[in-house]
C-alpha positions in Angstrom: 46.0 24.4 14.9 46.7 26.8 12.0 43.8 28.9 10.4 43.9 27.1 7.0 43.2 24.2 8.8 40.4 24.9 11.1 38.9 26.3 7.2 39.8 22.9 5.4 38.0 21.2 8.6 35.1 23.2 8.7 34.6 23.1 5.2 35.0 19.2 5.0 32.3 18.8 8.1 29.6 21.3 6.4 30.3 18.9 3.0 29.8 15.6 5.0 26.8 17.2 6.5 25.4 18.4 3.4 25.6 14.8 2.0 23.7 13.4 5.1 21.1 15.3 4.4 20.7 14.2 0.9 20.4 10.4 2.1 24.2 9.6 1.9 25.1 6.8 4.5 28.3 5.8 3.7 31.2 8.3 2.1 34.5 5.8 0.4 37.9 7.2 1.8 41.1 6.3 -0.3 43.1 3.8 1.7 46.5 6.2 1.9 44.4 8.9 3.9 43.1 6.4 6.4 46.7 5.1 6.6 47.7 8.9 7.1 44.5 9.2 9.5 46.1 6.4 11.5 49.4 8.0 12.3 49.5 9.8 15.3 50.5 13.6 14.7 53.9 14.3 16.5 53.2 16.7 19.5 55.1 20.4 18.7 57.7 20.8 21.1 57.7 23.4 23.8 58.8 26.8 22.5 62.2 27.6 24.2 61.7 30.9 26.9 62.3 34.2 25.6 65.2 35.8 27.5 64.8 38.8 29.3 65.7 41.4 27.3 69.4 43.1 28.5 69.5 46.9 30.1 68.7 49.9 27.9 68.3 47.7 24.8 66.4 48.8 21.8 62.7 47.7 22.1 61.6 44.6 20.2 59.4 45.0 16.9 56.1 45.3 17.1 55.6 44.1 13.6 53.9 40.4 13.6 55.9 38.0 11.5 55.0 37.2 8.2 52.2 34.9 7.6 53.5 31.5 6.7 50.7 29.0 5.6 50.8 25.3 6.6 51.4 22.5 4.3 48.4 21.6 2.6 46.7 18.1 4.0 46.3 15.8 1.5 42.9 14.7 1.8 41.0 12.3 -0.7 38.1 13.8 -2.5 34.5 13.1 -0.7 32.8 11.4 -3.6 29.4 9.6 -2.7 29.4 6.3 -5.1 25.7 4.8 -5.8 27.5 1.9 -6.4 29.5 1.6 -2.7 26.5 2.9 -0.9 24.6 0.2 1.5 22.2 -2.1 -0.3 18.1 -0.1 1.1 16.9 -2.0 4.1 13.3 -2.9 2.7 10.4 -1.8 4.9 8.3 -3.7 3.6 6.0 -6.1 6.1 6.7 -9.7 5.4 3.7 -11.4 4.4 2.3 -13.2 7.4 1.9 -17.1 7.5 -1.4 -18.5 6.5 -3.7 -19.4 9.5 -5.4 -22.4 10.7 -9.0 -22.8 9.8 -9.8 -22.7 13.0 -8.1 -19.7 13.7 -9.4 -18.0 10.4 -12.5 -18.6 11.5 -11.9 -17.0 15.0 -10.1 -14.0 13.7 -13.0 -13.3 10.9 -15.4 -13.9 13.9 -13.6 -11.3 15.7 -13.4 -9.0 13.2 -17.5 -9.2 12.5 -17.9 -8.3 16.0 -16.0 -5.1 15.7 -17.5 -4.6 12.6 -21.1 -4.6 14.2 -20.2 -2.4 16.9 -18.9 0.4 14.3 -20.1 3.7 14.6 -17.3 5.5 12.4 -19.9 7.0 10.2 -22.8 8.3 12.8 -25.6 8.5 10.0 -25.1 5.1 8.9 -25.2 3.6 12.0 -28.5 5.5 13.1 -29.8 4.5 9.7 -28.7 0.2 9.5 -30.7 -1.9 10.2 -28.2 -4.3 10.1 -24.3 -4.2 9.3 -23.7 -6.5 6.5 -20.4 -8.2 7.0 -20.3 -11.0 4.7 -20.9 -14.6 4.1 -19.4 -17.5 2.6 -16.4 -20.0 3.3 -13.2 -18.3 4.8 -11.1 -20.5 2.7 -12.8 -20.0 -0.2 -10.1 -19.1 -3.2 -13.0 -16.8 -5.1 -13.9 -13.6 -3.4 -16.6 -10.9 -4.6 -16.4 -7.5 -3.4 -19.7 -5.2 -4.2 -20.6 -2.1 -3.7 -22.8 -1.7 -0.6 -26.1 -3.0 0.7 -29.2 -2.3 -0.6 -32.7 -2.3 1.1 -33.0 -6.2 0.9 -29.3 -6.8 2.2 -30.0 -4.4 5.2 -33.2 -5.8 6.5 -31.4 -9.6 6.4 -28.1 -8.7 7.1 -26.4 -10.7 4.1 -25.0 -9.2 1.1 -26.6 -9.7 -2.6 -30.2 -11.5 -1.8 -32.2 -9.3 -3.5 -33.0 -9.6 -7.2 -28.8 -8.4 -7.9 -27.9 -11.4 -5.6 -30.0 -14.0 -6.9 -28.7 -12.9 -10.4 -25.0 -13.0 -9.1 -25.4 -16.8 -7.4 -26.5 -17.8 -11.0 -23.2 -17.0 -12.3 -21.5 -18.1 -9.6 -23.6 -21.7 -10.1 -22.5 -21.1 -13.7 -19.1 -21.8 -12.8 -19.4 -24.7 -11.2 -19.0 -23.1 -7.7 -21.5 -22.7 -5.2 -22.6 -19.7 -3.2 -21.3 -21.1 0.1 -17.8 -22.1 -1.5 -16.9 -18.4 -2.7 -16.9 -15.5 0.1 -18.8 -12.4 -0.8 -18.5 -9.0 0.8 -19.1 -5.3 0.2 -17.1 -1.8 0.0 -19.7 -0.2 3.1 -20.9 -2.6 5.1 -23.8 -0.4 6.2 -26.9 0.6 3.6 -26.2 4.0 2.1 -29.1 6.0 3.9 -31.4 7.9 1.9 -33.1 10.4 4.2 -37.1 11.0 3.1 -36.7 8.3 1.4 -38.5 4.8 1.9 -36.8 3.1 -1.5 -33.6 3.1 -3.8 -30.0 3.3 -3.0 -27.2 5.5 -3.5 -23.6 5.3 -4.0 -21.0 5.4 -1.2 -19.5 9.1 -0.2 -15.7 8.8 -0.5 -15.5 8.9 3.2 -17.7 6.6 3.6 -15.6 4.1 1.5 -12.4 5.1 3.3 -13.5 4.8 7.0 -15.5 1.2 6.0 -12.2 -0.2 4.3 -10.2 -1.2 6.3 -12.6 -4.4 7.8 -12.7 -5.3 4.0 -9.0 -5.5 3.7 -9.0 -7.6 7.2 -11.3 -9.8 5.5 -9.4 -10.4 2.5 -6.0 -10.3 4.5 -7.3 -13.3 6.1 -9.2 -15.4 3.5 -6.3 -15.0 1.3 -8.5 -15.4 -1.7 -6.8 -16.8 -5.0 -8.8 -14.9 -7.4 -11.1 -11.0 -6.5 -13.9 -10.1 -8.4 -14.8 -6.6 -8.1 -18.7 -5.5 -9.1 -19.1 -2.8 -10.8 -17.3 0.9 -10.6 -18.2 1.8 -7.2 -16.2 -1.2 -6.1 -13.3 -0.8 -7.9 -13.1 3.0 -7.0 -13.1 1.7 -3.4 -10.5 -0.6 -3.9 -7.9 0.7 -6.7 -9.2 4.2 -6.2 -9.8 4.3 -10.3 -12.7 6.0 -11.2 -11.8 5.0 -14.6 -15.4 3.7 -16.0 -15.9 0.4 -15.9 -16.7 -0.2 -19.5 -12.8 0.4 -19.8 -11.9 -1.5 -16.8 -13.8 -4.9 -17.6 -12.0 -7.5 -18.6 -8.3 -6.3 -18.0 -6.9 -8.2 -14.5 -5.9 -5.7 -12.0 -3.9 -6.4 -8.7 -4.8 -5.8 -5.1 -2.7 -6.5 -2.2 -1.0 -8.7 -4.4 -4.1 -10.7 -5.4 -5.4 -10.5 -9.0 -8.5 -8.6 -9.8 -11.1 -9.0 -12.5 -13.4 -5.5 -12.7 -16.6 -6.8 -14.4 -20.0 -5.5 -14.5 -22.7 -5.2 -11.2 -25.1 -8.2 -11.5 -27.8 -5.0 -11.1 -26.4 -3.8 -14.7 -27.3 -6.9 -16.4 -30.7 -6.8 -14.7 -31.3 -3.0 -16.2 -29.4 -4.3 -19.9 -30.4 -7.7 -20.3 -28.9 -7.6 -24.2 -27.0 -11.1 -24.9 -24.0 -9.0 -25.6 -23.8 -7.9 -22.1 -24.4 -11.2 -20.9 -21.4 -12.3 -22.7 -19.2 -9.7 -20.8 -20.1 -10.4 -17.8 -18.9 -14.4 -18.6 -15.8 -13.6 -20.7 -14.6 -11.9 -17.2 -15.5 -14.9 -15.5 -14.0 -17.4 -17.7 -10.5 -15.6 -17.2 -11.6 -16.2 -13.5 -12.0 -19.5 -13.8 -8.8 -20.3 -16.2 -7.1 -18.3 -13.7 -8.2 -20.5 -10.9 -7.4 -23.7 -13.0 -11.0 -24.7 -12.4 -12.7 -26.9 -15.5 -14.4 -25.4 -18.4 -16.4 -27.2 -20.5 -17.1 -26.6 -24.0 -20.6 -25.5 -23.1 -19.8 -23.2 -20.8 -17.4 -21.4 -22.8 -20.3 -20.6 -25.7 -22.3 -19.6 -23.3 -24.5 -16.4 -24.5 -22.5 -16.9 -27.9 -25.2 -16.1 -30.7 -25.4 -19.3 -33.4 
């Protein structure tokens, strides 16, 4: 092979390669060099043997010949087309088919057993009293998510059944629905502890929240809820990671794993601000949870906490 080639090769390999690098998985060739590729080259015939040169002639030339390039290879330009490139293969997980109720109810099962044996956070664990999972029906097409459990919650192991849960089955009763036909859960599943201290809670550490939420999305992956309502900002910071306040949040439907989200006040918020105003919020957020759910709303209930 001749010099020029060996370049024009190198330099054509060190150009594909480039173009791999950058993602490129398919390079268009023009159809006349593939039909030129095709075409075997014609082997060089021997060169013919040098004769001996005669007695007492003059010695040969050293000089080399002159340099004589090849003929240029014509050679299609390496263009990299958007267009011609293969269509992405799509990573994404296919969503799995819905489960039998009986098996919903197993794999939840399973997953509360896992979640009681947790020890992920060391100074929760020696702290609970109980791990919290969460209650309702596993079909249920309404799902709360909180933010963790309080003193009440952690001495009965259910979440909201102090004064924020019986506040929070009031609306839920306000709706139509009953507590045992929504599902309820939290962020933590353990009780924030407060070392030295006998009363009061505190909000989740960021840690906290990520090592806890992954049994939360389990729960939802398998209830499949139609509709999440998130309580409060703690909750929504675990699950959109927004620390956005709430005030701005309320109201405006949100997505998580593909299921829509209404932000909306703790039931603990309205317990501190007990103005009608407030109230009001609280059910304008719940009203777009019900229309969203198709579920009845009576005149009554939507003038609730409306001043005359």
């Amino acid at each position: 092979m001749s010099a020029a080639y060996d370049q024009l090769l190198d330099a054509t390999i060190r150009h594909l390669e480039e173009l791999k690098s950058m993602g490129v998985r398919c390079v268009p060739v023009a159809p006349a060099t593939l039909r030129a590729l095709a075409v075997p080259t014609p082997a060089r015939p021997a060169p013919a043997p040098r004769p001996a040169p005669a007695p007492h002639a003059a010695p040969a030339s050293t000089r080399p010949a002159p340099f004589r390039p090849a003929a240029p290879v014509a050679v299609a330009p390496v263009i990299a087309h958007p267009a011609s490139a293969p269509a992405p293969v799509s990573l994404a997980v296919p969503p799995a088919a819905p489960l039998a109720p009986a098996d919903k109810a197993a794999a939840l099962a399973a997953l509360r057993e896992r979640a009681l044996a947790c020890v992920k956070c060391p100074h929760l664990a020696a702290a609970r009293q109980h791990v919290v999972f969460g209650v309702g029906d596993p079909n249920a097409r309404l799902m709360f998510v909180g933010e963790a459990p309080g003193a009440d919650e952690d001495r009965q192991g259910e979440p909201f059944v102090g004064r924020a849960g019986q506040l929070l089955t009031k609306i839920i009763q306000a709706t139509g629905l009953t507590r045992e036909s929504v599902y309820i859960a939290n962020i933590l599943k353990c009780r924030p502890d407060t070392p030295a201290e006998t009363a009061g809670n505190r909000k989740p550490a960021s840690d906290e929240m990520a090592a806890c939420l992954p049994y939360l999305q389990e729960q939802i992956d398998l209830i499949k809820p139609a509709v999440l309502v998130a309580l409060g900002a703690t909750a929504v910071e675990g699950l959109l990671g927004k620390t956005v306040g709430i005030t701005k949040l309320r109201g405006h439907w949100q997505t998580y794993r593909g299921i829509p989200l209404m932000p909306t006040y703790h039931p603990s918020y309205l317990l501190r601000n007990q103005a009608v105003s407030e109230k009001r919020k609280v059910w304008e957020d719940m009203l777009q949870a019900m229309e969203k759910l198709a579920l009845p709303i009576s005149e009554k209930q939507r003038h609730y906490f409306l001043k005359a």
